[in-house]
C-alpha positions in Angstrom: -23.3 -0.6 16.4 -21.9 2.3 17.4 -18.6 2.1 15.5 -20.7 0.8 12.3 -23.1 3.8 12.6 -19.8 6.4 12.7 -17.9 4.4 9.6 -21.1 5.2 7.4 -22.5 8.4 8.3 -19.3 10.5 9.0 -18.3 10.0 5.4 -21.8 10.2 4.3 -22.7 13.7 5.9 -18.8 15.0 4.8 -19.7 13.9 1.2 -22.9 15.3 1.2 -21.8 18.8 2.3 -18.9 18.8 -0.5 -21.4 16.9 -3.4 -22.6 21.4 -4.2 -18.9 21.7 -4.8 -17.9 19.1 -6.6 -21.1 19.7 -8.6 -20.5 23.4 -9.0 -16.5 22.4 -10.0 -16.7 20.1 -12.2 -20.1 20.1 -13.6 -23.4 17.6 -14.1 -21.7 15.5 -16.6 -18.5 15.1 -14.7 -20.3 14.4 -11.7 -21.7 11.6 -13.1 -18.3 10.5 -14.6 -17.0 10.6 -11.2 -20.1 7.9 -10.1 -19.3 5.7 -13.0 -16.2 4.5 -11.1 -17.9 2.6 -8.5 -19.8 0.8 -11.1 -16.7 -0.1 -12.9 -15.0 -1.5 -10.0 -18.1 -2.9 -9.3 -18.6 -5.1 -12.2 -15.0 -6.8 -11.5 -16.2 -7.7 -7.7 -16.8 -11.1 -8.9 -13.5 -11.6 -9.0 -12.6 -11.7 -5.5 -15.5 -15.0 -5.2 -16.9 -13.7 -1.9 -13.7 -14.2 0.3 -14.6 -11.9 2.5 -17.8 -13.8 3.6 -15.5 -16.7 5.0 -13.1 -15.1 6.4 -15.4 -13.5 9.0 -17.2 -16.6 9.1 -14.1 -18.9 9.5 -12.4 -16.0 11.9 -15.0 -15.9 14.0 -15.0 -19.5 14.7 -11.9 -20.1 14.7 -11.6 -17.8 17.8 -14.5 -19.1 19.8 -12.7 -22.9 19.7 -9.1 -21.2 19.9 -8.0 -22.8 17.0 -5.1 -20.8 15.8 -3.4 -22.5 13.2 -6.3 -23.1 11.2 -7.3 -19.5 11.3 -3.7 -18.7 10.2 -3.9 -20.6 7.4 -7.2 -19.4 6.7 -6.1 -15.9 6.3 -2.7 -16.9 4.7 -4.5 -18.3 1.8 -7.1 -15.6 1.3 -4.9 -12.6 1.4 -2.9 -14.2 -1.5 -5.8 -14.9 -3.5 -7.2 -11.4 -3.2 -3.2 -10.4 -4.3 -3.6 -12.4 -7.1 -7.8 -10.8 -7.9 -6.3 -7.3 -7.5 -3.3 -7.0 -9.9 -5.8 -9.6 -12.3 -8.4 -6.4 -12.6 -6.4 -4.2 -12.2 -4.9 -5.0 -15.4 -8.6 -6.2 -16.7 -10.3 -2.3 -16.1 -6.8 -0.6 -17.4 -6.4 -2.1 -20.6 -10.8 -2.0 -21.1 -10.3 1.6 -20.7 -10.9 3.2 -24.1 -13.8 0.8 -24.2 -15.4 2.2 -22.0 -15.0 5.7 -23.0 -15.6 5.4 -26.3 -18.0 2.7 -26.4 -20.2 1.8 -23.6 -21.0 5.0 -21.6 -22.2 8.1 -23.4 -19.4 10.2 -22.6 -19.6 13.8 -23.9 -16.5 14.2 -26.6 -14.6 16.9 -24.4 -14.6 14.4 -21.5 -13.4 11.5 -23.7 -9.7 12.1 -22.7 -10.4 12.5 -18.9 -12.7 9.4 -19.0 -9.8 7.4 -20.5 -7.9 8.4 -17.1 -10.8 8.2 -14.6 -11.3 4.7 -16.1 -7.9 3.7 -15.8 -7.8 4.9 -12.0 -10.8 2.9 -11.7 -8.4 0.2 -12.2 -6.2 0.9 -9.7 -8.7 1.2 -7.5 -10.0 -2.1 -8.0 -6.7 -3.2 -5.8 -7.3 -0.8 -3.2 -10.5 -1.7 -2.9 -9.5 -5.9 -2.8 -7.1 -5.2 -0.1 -10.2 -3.5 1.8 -12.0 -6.3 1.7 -9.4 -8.5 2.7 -8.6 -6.2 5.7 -12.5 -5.4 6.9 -13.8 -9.1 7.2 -10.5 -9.6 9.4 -11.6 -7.1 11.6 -15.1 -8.0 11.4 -14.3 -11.4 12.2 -12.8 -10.7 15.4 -15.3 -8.0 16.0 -13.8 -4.9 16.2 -15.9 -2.3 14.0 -14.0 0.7 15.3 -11.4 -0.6 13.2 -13.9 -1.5 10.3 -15.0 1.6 10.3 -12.0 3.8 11.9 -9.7 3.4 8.7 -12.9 3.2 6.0 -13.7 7.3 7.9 -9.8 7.9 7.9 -8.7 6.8 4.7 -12.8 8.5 2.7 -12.1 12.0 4.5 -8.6 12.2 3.3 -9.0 11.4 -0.1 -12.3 13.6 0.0 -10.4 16.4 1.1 -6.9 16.1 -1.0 -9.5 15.2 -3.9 -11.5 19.0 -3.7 -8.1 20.4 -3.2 -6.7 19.2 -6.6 -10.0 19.7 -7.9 -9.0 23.6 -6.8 -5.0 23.6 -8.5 -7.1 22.9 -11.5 -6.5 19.3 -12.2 -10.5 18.4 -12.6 -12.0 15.2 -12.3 -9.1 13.4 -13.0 -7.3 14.9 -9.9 -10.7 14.1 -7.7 -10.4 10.7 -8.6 -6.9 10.0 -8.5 -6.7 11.4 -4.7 -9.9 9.0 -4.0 -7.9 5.7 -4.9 -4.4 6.6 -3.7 -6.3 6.4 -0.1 -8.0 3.4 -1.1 -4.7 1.9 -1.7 -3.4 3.0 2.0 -6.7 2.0 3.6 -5.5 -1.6 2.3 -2.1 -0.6 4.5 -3.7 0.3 7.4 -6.0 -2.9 7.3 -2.9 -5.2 7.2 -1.2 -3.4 10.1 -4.2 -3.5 12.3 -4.8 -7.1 11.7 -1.2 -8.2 12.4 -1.5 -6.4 15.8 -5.0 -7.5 16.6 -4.1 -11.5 16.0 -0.5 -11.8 17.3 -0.6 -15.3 16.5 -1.1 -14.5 12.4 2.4 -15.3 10.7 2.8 -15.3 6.7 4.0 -18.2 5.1 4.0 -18.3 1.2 1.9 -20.9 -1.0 -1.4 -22.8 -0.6 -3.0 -25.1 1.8 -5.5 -27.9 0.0 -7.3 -28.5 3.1 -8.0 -25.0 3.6 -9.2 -24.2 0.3 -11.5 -26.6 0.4 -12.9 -25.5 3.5 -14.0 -22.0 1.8 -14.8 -24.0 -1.7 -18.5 -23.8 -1.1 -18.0 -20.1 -0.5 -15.4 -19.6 -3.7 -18.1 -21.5 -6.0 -21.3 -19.3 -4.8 -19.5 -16.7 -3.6 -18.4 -16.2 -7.5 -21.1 -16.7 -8.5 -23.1 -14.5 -6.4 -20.3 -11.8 -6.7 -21.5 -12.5 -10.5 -24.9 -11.7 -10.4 -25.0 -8.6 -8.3 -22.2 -7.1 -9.9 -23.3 -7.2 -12.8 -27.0 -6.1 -11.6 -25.6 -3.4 -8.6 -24.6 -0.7 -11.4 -27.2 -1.4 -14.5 -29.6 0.9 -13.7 -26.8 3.7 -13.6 -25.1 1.7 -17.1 -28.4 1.8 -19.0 -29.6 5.4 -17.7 -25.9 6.4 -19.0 -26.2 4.9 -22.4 -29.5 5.3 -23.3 -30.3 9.0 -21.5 -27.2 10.4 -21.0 -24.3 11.6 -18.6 -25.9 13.8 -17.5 -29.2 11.6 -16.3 -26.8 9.8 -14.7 -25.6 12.8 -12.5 -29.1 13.6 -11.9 -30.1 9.8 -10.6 -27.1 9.7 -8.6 -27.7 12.3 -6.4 -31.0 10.7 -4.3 -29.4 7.5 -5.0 -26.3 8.6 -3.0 -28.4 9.8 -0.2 -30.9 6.9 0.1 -28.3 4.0 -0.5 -26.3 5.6 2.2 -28.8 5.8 4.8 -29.9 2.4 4.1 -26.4 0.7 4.2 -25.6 3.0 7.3 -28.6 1.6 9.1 -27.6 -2.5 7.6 -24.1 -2.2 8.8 -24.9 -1.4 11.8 -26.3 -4.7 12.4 -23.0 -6.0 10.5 -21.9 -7.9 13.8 -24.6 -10.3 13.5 -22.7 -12.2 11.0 -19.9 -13.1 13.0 -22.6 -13.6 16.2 -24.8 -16.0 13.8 -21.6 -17.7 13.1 -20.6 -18.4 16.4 -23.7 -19.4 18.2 -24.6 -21.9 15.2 -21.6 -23.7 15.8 -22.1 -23.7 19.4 -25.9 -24.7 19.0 -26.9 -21.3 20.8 -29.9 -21.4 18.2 -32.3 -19.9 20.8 -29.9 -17.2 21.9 -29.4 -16.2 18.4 -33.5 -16.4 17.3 -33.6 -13.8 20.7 -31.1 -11.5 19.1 -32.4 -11.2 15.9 -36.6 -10.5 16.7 -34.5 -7.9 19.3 -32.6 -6.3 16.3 -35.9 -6.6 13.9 -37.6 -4.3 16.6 -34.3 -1.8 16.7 -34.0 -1.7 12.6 -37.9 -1.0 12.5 -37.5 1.7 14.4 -34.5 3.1 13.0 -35.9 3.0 9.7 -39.2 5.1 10.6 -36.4 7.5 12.2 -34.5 7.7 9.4 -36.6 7.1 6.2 -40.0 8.9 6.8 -38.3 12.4 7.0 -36.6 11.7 3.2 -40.3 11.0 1.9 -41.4 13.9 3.7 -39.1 16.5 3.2 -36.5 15.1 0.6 -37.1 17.2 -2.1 -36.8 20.3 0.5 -33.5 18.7 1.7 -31.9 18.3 -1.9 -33.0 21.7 -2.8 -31.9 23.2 -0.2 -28.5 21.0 -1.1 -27.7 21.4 -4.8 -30.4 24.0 -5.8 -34.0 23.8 -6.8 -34.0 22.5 -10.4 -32.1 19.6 -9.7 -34.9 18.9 -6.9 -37.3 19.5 -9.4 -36.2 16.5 -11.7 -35.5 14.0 -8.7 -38.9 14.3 -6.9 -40.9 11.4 -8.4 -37.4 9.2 -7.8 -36.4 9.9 -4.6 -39.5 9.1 -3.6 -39.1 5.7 -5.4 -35.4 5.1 -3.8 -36.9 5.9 -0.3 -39.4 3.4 -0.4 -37.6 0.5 -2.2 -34.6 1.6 1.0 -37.2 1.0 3.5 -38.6 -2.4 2.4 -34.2 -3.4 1.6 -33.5 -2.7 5.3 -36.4 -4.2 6.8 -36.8 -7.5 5.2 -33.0 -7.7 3.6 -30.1 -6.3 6.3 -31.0 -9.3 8.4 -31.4 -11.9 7.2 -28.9 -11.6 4.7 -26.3 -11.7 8.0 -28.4 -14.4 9.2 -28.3 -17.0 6.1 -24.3 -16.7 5.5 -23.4 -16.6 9.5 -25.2 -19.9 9.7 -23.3 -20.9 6.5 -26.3 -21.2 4.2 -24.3 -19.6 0.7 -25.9 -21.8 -1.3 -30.0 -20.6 -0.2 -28.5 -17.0 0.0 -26.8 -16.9 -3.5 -30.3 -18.3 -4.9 -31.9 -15.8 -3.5 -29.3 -13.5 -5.2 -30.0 -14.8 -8.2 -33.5 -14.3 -8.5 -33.5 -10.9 -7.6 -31.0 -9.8 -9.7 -33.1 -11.6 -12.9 -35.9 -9.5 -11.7 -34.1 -6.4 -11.1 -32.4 -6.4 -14.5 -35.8 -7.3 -16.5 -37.3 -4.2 -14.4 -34.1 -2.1 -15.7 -34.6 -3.4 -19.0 -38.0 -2.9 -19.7 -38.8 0.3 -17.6 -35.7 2.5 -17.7 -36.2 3.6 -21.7 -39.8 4.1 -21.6 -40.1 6.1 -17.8 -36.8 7.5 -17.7 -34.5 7.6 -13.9 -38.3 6.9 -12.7 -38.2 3.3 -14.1 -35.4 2.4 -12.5 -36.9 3.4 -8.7 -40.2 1.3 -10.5 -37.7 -1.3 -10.8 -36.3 -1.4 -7.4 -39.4 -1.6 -5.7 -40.5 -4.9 -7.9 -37.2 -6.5 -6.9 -38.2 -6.1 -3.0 -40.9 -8.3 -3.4 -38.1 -10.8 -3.6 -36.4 -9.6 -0.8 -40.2 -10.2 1.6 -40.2 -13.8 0.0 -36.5 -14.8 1.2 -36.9 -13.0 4.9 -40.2 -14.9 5.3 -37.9 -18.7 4.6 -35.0 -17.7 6.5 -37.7 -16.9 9.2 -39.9 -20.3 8.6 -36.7 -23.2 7.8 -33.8 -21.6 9.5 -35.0 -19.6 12.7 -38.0 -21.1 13.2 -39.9 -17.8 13.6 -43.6 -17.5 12.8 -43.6 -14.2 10.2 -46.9 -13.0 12.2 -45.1 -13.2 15.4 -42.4 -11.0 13.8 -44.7 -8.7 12.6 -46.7 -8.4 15.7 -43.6 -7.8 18.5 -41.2 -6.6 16.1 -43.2 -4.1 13.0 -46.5 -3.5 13.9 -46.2 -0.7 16.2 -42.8 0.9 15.8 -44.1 1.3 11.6 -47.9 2.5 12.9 -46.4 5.1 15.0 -44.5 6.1 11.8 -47.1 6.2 9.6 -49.5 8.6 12.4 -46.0 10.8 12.6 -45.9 11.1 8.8 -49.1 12.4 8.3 -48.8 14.8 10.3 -45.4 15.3 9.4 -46.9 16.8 6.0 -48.0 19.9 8.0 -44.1 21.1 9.0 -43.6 21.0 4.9 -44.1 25.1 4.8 -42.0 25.7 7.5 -39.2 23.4 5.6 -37.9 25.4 3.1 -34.8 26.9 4.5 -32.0 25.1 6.2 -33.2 26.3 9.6 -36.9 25.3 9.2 -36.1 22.1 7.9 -33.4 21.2 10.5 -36.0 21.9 13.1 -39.1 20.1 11.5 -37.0 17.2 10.9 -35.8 17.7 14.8 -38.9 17.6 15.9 -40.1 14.4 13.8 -37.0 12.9 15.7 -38.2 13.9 19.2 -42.1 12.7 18.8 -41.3 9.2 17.5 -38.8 8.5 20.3 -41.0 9.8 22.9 -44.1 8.2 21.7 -42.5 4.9 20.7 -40.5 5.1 24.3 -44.0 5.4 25.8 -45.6 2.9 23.9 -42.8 0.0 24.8 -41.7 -0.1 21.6 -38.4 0.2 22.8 -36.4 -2.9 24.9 -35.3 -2.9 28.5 -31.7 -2.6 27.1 -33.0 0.6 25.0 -34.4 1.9 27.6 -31.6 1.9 29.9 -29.4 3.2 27.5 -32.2 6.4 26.7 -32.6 6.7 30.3 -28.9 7.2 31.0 -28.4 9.1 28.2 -31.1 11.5 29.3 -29.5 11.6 33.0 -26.2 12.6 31.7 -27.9 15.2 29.2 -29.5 16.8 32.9 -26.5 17.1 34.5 
C-alpha cells in the first residue's frame, strides 16, 4: 500500500508543481495539446485485449502452487503479443496523424504542424506504454509494488524534468512530449530487467503455446472487448469538449480533471494488491479470509476518501487558484466540484470490487458491467457536453456512478456473500458521518484559505480532526491502530 501510495502521488504532487510552468510556457491551448496524448494512446488500449489482467492473475497462482513452467510459458506468450500490439499501433497512431490534426481535434492553425509531431510521438508512446503494462502486471503478480511503482516514479520524474528543460532550449511542446515517451520507452527496459531478476526461473523461448493461449482466451475475448469500450469512452468527454468547445476548454477541463483523477486512482491503487490476493485465496478456497479483507479495506478506503476528497470540495477552488491563478479557478468551480463527487462515489463503490470480480476470474460479469457504464457515460457526454459546456461532462460522470453502486452491491450479494447493509453499517456509516460533521465546519477555515500558508494549515488541520475523532470513535482497526500508535511513539521520541 505503501509503495502504491508513493508510485501515484510522488508524480502527482511533482506534476502538479510544474503544471503553472508548463502552463505559463507553452500556453492554454498547448496545454491541452499536451493532454490529448493520453487520450490518443488511449483509444488504441484495446489493442493489448487486457493481458495484463491475466498475467497477474495467472502469475500469482502460478506461484502459490509452484508451478513454474506454466508461468514461464504464460509470460513467454504475453510479452510477444504485447511486441506484436506495440509496433501494430504504433504504426496505427503514426500514419492517423494528420487526421487527427486536421480533422478530429480543433487544433488552432499555428499548432497544426506541432500537433502533427505530438501525435506522431503519441505513437511511439503507445509502445512504451505496452511494454509498461507487460512489465507492471509481472511485478504485480508476484507482489512487489515498490517495483510497480519504483520505475513508473523513476522513469515520470525524468521525463518530467528533461521535458521542462527542452521546453526551456526552446523546443516547445514538441520537446515536452518527446522527453515524456523516450522514458516511457525505458520504463518498458527497466520492467523487463526487474522481472528477469525477480523470477530466476523465467527463460525466453520464441513462438506460441496453444494450451496457454487458451488458458487467457476468456480474458483476450472480454478483455478486448472491454479494452474496447472504455477506451473509447475514457477520453470522450476530453474528444467532444475539444471538437465542439475548443482547445482551449479542453485545457481548462483538464486541469481539475488531473487533480481529482489522480487522487482517486492514488487512493484505488493502493488497494491494487487485492487482485493478486483475490486470486490466490479463490483458488485456495480461502473465501472467508478474503470476504475479511475486503469489509477491512472498505473501512480503510472510506476513510481515506473523507481524508482526501472533502478538502478538494471544500477548498479546491482556493487550491487551484492559488496553483494556476484565479481566472482559471473561476471557470473550473462548478466542475471540480462535479469531478470530486463523481471521484468519491468511483473509489468507494468501484476500486474494490473491480479487483475483486477479475482476481476471482469473473471477466465476463466485470466486462458487462463495463459495458453498461460506458453506454451510459457516452449518452451523458453526448447529450450534456454541447448544451452545459465542461459542466456536462462532471453531470455526466456522476450519472455513470449509479452504475458503479449497482455492480458493488452484486459482487457483494453473488460473489462475496456480503449483506450491502452490513457493509454500510461496519464499513461507511461512521467513517463518511464524521466526514460530513468535519465538512461543515470545514466551510468556516474558507477565509483563512486563501494564501498558500492559510490553506496548507486549514487543510492540516481538517487532516488532524478526522484522524483523531475517527481514532476515537473505533473507526479505525486494531491493525490501524497499532500502526497510528507506533507511529505516534516514534514521532515522541
Amino acid at each position: 500500500m505503501l509503495a502504491s501510495l508513493l508510485g501515484y502521488a510522488v508524480p502527482m504532487l511533482i506534476s502538479m508543481l510544474t503544471t503553472p510552468i508548463v502552463l505559463k510556457e507553452l500556453g492554454i491551448s498547448a496545454y491541452g495539446l499536451v493532454s490529448l496524448v493520453n487520450v490518443i494512446i488511449g483509444y488504441l488500449t484495446v489493442m493489448d485485449m487486457g493481458l495484463d489482467l491475466p498475467i497477474t492473475k495467472y502469475l500469482a497462482e502460478d506461484r502459490a502452487k509452484f508451478d513454474n513452467d506454466s508461468a514461464n510459458r504464460m509470460l513467454n506468450n504475453t510479452l510477444q503479443l504485447y511486441f506484436i500490439i506495440g509496433i501494430f499501433g504504433m504504426l496505427v497512431i503514426v500514419l492517423a496523424s494528420n487526421f487527427f490534426a486536421h480533422r478530429v481535434f480543433k487544433v488552432p492553425d499555428d499548432m497544426l504542424s506541432q500537433a502533427v509531431d505530438v501525435f506522431q510521438l503519441a505513437g511511439i508512446g503507445f509502445l512504451g506504454s505496452v511494454a509498461m503494462s507487460w512489465g507492471r502486471a509481472v511485478s504485480m503478480g508476484v507482489q512487489r509494488f515498490e517495483i510497480t511503482h519504483g520505475v513508473s516514479i523513476f522513469t515520470n520524474l525524468a521525463g518530467l524534468f528533461l521535458g521542462l528543460w527542452m521546453i526551456h532550449l526552446g523546443y516547445g511542446v514538441v520537446g515536452f512530449v518527446f522527453m515524456r515517451v523516450l522514458f516511457s520507452l525505458f520504463a518498458g527496459i527497466g520492467y523487463w530487467l526487474f522481472a528477469r531478476h525477480l523470477l530466476p526461473f523465467y527463460r525466453f523461448k520464441l513462438g506460441f503455446d496453444r494450451e496457454t493461449l487458451w488458458r487467457v482466451r476468456g480474458y483476450i475475448g472480454y478483455g478486448a472487448l472491454n479494452r474496447l469500450i472504455s477506451g473509447l469512452v475514457s477520453g470522450l468527454d476530453k474528444t467532444l469538449i475539444s471538437a465542439w468547445l475548443g482547445m482551449a476548454a479542453a485545457g481548462i477541463y483538464s486541469m481539475p480533471f488531473m487533480l481529482v483523477s489522480s487522487l482517486g486512482y492514488m487512493i484505488s491503487y493502493m488497494l491494487g494488491f487485492l487482485l493478486p490476493i483475490s486470486s490466490e485465496l479463490h483458488s485456495t478456497g480461502e473465501i472467508e479470509k478474503l470476504k475479511e479483507i475486503f469489509i477491512n479495506s472498505t473501512r480503510f478506503i472510506s476513510v481515506l476518501t473523507s481524508i482526501v476528497f472533502i478538502p478538494i470540495l471544500i477548498f479546491g477552488d482556493l487550491f487551484i487558484a492559488l496553483w494556476v491563478g484565479p481566472e482559471i479557478s473561476y471557470k473550473t468551480r462548478h466542475i471540480l466540484t462535479l469531478l470530486a463527487l463523481s471521484g468519491v462515489f468511483s473509489v468507494l463503490f468501484l476500486s474494490l470490487s473491480n479487483n475483486i470480480i477479475v482476481g476471482i476470474g469473473r471477466i465476463k460479469e466485470f466486462t458487462q458491467y463495463c459495458t453498461v457504464r460506458a453506454v451510459v457515460l457516452a449518452f451523458g457526454c453526448f447529450l450534456l457536453i454541447k448544451p452545459f459546456g465542461i459542466e456536462g461532462a462532471g453531470i455526466a460522470l456522476l450519472i455513470a456512478n449509479i452504475v458503479d453502486l449497482i455492480f458493488l452491491i452484486i459482487v457483494l450479494k453473488n460473489y462475496l456473500k456480503i449483506s450491502p447493509s452490513y457493509l454500510f453499517k461496519v464499513a461507511y456509516l461512521t467513517s463518511l458521518s464524521i466526514g460530513l460533521i468535519m465538512a461543515i465546519c470545514s466551510l468556516f477555515l474558507r477565509p483563512f484559505a486563501h494564501t498558500w500558508m492559510g490553506l496548507i494549515l486549514s487543510i492540516g488541520l481538517f487532516e488532524i480532526l478526522y484522524i483523531t475523532i475517527s481514532y476515537k470513535l473505533g473507526v479505525f482497526g486494531e491493525t490501524e491502530k497499532r500502526i497510528i500508535g507506533n507511529f505516534v511513539k516514534k514521532i515522541r521520541l
